[in-house]
C-alpha positions in Angstrom: 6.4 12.2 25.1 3.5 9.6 26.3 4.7 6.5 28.2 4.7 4.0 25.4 7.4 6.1 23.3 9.7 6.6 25.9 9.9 3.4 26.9 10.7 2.4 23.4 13.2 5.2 23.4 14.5 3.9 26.7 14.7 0.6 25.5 16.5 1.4 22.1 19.7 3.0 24.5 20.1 -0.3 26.6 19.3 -3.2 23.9 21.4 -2.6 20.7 22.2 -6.5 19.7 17.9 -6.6 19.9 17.6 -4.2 17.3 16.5 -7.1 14.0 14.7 -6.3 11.5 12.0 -8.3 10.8 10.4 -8.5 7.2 7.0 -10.1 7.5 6.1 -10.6 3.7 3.0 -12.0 2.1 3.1 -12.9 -1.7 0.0 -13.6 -4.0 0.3 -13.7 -8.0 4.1 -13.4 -8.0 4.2 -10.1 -6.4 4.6 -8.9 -2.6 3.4 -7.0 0.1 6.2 -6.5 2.8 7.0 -4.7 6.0 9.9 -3.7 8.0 10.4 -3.1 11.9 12.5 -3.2 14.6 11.9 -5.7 16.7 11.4 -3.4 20.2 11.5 -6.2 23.3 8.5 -5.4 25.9 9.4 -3.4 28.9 7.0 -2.0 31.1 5.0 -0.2 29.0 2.7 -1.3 26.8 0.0 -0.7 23.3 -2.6 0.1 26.4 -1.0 3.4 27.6 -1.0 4.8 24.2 -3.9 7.6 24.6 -6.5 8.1 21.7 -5.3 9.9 19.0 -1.8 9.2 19.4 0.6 7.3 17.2 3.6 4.9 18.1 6.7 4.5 15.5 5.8 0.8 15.6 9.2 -0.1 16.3 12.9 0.7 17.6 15.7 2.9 15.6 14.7 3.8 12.1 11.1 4.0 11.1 8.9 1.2 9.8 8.1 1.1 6.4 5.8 -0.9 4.2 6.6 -1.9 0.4 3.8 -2.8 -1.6 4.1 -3.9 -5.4 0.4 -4.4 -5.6 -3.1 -2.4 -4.2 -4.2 -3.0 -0.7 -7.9 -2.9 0.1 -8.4 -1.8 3.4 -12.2 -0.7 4.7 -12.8 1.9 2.1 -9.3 2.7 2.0 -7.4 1.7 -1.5 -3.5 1.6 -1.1 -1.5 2.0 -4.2 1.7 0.4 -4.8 5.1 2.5 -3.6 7.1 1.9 -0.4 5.8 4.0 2.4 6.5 4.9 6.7 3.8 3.4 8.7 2.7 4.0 12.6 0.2 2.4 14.6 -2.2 5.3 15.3 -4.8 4.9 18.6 -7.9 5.9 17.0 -10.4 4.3 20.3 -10.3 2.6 23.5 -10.5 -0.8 21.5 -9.0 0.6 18.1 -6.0 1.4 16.4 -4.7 1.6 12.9 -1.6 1.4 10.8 -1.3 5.1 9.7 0.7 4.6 6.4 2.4 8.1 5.6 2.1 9.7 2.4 -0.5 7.2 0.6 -2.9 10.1 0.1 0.5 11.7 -1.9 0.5 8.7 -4.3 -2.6 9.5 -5.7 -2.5 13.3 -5.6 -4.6 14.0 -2.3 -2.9 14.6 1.0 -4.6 12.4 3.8 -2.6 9.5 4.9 -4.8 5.9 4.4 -5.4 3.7 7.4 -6.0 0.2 8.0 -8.1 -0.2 10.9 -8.3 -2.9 13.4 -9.3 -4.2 16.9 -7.3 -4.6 19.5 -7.5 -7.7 21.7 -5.5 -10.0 24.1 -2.8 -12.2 22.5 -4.0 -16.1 23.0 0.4 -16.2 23.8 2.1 -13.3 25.3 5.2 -12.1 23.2 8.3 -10.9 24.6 9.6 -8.6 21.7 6.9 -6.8 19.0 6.1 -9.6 16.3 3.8 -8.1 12.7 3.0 -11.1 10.8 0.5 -12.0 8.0 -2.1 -14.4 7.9 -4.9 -15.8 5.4 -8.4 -14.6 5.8 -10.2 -16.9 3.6 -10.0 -18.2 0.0 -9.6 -16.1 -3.1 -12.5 -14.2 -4.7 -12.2 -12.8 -8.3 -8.4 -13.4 -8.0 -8.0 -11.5 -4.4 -6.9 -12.9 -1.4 -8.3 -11.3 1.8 -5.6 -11.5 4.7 -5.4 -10.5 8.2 -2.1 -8.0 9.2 -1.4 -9.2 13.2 0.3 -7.2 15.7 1.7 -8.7 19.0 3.4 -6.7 21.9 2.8 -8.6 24.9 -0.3 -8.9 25.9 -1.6 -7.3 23.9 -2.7 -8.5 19.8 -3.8 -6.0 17.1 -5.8 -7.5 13.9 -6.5 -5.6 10.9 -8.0 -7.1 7.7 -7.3 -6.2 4.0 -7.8 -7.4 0.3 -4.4 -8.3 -1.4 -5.6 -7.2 -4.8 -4.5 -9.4 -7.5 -2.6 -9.2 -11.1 -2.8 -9.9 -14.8 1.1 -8.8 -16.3 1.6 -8.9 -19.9 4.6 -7.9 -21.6 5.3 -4.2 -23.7 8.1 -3.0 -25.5 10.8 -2.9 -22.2 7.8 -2.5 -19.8 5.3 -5.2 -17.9 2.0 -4.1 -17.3 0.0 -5.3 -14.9 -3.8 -4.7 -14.8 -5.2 -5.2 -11.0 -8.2 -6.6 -10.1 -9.7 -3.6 -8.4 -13.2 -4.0 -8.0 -15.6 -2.7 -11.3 -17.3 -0.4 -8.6 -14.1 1.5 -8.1 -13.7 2.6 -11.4 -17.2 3.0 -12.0 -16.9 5.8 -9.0 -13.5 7.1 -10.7 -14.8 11.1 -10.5 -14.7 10.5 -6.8 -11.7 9.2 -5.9 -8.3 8.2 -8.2 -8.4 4.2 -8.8 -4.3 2.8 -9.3 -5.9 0.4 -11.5 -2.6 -0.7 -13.3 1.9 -0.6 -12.7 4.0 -0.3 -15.5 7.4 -1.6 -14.3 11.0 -2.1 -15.7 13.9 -3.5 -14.3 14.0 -3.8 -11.0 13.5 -0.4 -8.7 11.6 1.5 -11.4 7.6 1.5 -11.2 4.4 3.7 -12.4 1.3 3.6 -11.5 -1.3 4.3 -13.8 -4.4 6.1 -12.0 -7.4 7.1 -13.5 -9.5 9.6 -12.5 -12.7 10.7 -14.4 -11.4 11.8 -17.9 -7.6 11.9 -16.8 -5.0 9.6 -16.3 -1.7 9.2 -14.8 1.9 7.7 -15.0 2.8 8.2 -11.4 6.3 7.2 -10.2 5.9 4.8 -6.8 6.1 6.8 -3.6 9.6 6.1 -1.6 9.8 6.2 1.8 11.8 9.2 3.8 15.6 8.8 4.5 16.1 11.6 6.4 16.4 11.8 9.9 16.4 7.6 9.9 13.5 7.6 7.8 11.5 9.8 10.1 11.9 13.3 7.7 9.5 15.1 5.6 7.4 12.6 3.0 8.2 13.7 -0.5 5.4 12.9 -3.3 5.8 11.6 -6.4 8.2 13.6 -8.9 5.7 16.0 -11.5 8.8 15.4 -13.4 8.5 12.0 -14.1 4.6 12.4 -14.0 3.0 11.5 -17.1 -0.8 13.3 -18.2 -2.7 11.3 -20.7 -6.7 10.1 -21.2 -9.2 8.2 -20.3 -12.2 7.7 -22.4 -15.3 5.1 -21.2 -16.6 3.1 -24.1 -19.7 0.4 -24.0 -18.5 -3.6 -24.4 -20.6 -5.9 -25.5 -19.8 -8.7 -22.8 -22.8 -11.2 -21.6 -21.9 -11.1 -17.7 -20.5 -7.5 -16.5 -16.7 -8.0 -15.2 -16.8 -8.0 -11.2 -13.1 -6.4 -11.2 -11.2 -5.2 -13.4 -10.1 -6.6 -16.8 -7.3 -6.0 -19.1 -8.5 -6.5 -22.4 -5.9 -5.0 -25.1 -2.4 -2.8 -24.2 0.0 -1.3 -26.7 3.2 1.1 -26.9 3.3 2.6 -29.6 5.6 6.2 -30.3 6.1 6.5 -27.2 2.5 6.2 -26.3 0.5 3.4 -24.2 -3.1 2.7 -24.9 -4.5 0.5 -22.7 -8.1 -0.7 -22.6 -10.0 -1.9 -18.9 -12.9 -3.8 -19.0 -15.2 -2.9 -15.6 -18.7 -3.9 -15.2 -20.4 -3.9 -18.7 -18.2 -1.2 -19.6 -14.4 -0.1 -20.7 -11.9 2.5 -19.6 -9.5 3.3 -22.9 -6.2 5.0 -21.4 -4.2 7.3 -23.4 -1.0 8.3 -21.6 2.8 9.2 -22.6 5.5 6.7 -21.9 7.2 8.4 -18.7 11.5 9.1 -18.6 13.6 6.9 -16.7 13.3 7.4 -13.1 17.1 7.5 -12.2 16.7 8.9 -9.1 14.1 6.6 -7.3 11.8 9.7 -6.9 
């Protein structure tokens, strides 16, 4: 075990009234982006001893997580919405990232995403670790870039992202939200998945809808592990509750190309959505099976 982990471990057996549980929450377009920690205090070990290529829990007694109820763009890196376990991973002698667990799962691959960052030296030293959010600018095509800031100590950790914004219209006992993923992404959809839309009901159930070349997918949000304090095996999306439908690209006849995507008509109808993308100077038409109720959060 490398210095930084015991000492956290250390730490955890002498300060049990320090062990908060900060939420550090950014909200755009009436949805949210959130994380959960334990507030570790700073002992005598520090972000600085962690060698390259290692990862820290990012915290004190059960594992961070990170809920997101909309796409994250990070680098090249596209987060889709679920609730997942996140580390910080080392990745240079002035680098780390947060390693979030099972992202990869969400949208049928199996690498975890990363949002990378610099480290620096905090401007204040902290005496406990403190994750916070921060605007990065103003809002461009309905995203709002944003900076994710890690203090411990001395030592300050910046990563930027794209909090990718929303346009929800109402189904038949669903909202659908269409997000404003860049056109580019889904113009590239045979290389990589693109969680362009949610379907939601009530309050813990979600889907996203991911397209990839000719297929789409109803894919239930990712949870995070409860085992072992949430530090057990990551289990991917039910196939169960895994719906397999279409999706067809048709021309538009638009006179400036959409920058993001667009939702431009939705329906449910016998127990089928259509739903209809604008990106670029093109559409994506989506074909897909209304998915069962997810009773058991998986």
């Amino acid at each position: 075990m490398h210095a930084l982990s015991a000492a956290i471990t250390f730490a955890l057996t002498l300060t049990p009234l320090l062990c908060q549980r900060p939420t550090p929450t950014f909200e755009w377009q009436k949805r949210a982006t959130i994380l959960e920690y334990g507030a570790v205090p700073v002992g005598k070990h520090g972000i600085s001893e962690l060698p390259v290529g290692q990862s820290w829990r990012m915290g004190m007694n059960e594992a961070s997580s990170w809920q997101l109820t909309m796409p994250i763009l990070a680098g090249d890196e596209l987060l889709a919405p679920g609730t997942y376990r996140v580390q910080l991973q080392r990745t240079g002698e002035t680098t780390c990232a947060i390693l979030v667990n099972g992202s990869g799962q969400a949208l049928g691959g199996t690498s975890d995403g990363k949002v990378p960052g610099q480290l620096g030296k905090a401007s204040k030293p902290t005496k406990k670790l403190n994750i916070d959010w921060q605007k990065n600018g103003t809002p461009a095509q309905g995203n709002q870039p944003a900076k994710l800031v890690l203090q411990f100590g001395e030592v300050e950790w910046q990563g930027e992202v794209t909090i990718v914004g929303n346009k929800t219209v109402p189904l038949p006992g669903w909202k659908l939200s269409v997000f404003s993923v860049p056109a580019a992404r889904l113009e590239e959809r045979d290389k990589a998945p693109v969680p362009c839309a949610a379907l939601t009901r009530g309050k813990d159930e979600g889907w996203n809808l991911v397209v990839s070349g000719k297929e789409a997918k109803l894919v239930p949000w990712m949870t995070k592990p409860t085992e072992q304090n949430g530090f057990g095996a990551v289990v991917p999306p039910s196939e169960a509750l895994t719906t397999l439908g279409t999706a067809e690209a048709v021309e538009i006849k638009i006179e400036k190309p959409f920058e993001v995507a667009e939702h431009m008509s939705s329906s449910l109808t016998k127990g089928t959505f259509t739903v209809q993308i604008g990106f670029g100077k093109e559409a994506v038409v989506v074909t897909v099976p209304e998915p069962k109720a997810n009773k058991g959060g998986k």
